[in-house]
PLY file of the C-alpha trace (Angstrom):
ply
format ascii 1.0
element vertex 93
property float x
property float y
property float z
element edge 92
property int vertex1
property int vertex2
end_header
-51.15 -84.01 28.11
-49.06 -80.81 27.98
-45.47 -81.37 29.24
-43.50 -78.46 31.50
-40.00 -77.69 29.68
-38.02 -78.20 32.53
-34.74 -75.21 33.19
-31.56 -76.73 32.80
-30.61 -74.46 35.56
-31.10 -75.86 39.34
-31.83 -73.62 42.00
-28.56 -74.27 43.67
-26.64 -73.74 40.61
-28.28 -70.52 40.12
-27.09 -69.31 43.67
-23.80 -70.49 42.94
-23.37 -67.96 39.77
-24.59 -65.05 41.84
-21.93 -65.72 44.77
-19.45 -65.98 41.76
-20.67 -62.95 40.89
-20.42 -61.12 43.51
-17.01 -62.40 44.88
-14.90 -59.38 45.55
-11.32 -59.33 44.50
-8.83 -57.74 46.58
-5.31 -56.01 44.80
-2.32 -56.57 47.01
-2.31 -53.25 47.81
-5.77 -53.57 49.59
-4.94 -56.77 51.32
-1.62 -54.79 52.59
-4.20 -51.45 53.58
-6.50 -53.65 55.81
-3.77 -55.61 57.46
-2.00 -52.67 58.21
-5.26 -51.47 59.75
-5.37 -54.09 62.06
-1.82 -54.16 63.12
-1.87 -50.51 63.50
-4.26 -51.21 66.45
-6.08 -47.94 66.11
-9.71 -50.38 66.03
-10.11 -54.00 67.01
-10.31 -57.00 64.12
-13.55 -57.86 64.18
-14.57 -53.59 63.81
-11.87 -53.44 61.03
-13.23 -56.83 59.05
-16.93 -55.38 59.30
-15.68 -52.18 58.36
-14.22 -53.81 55.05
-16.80 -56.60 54.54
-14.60 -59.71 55.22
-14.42 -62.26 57.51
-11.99 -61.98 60.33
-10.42 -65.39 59.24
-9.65 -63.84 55.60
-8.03 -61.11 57.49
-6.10 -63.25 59.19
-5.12 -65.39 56.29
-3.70 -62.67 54.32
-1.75 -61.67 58.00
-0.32 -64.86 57.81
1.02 -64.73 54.47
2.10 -61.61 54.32
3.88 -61.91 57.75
5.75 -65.28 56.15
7.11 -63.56 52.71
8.49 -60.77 54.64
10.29 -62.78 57.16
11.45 -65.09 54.50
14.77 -64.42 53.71
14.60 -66.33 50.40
11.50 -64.16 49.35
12.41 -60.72 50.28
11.32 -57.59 48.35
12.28 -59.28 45.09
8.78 -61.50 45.08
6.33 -58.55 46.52
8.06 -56.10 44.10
8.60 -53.08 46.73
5.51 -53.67 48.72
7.87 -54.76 51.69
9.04 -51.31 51.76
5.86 -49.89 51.89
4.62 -52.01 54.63
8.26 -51.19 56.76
7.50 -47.28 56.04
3.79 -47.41 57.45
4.61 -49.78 60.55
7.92 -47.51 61.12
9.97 -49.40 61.29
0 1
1 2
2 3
3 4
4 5
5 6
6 7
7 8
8 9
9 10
10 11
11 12
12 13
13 14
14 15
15 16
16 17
17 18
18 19
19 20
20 21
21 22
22 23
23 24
24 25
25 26
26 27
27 28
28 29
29 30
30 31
31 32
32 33
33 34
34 35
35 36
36 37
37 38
38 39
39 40
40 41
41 42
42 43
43 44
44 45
45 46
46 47
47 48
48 49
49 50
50 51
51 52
52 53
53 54
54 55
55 56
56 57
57 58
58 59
59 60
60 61
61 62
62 63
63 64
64 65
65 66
66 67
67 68
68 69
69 70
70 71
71 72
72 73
73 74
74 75
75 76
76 77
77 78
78 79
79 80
80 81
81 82
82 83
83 84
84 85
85 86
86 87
87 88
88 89
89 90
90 91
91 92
């Protein structure tokens, strides 16, 4: 009798590692790029998110947050290090 040696790795763990893999990473300054693209709107979310290669609910995610530290008075520029000027100078305001 011959016995298989059996992978330690399952087939699900194996697809796991190549998601983690392939997970992008976003900068700030990318997050801050696409949301401006939506609220700019020059194109419609779900064009914008295809465009980039996320889902419409990450875009909205990072909205949300970045939407919160600027109207948080406690926050201000101090936590997004200048970025809050840079996203009042490209929405004009």
């Amino acid at each position: 009798m011959t016995t298989e040696k059996k992978s330690k790795t399952s087939p699900e763990s194996i697809v796991r590692e190549i998601k983690r893999r392939t997970r992008r990473k976003f900068t700030a300054e990318e997050k801050i790029r696409i949301v401006l693209g939506g609220l700019r709107g020059e194109e419609s979310i779900s064009d914008l998110c295809r465009k980039e290669g996320i889902h419409p609910t990450m875009y909205y995610k990072w909205s949300k947050f970045f939407r919160t530290l600027i109207s948080s008075s406690t926050i201000g520029v101090h936590a997004l290090g200048g970025i809050t000027g840079y996203l009042f100078t490209s929405l004009g305001m």
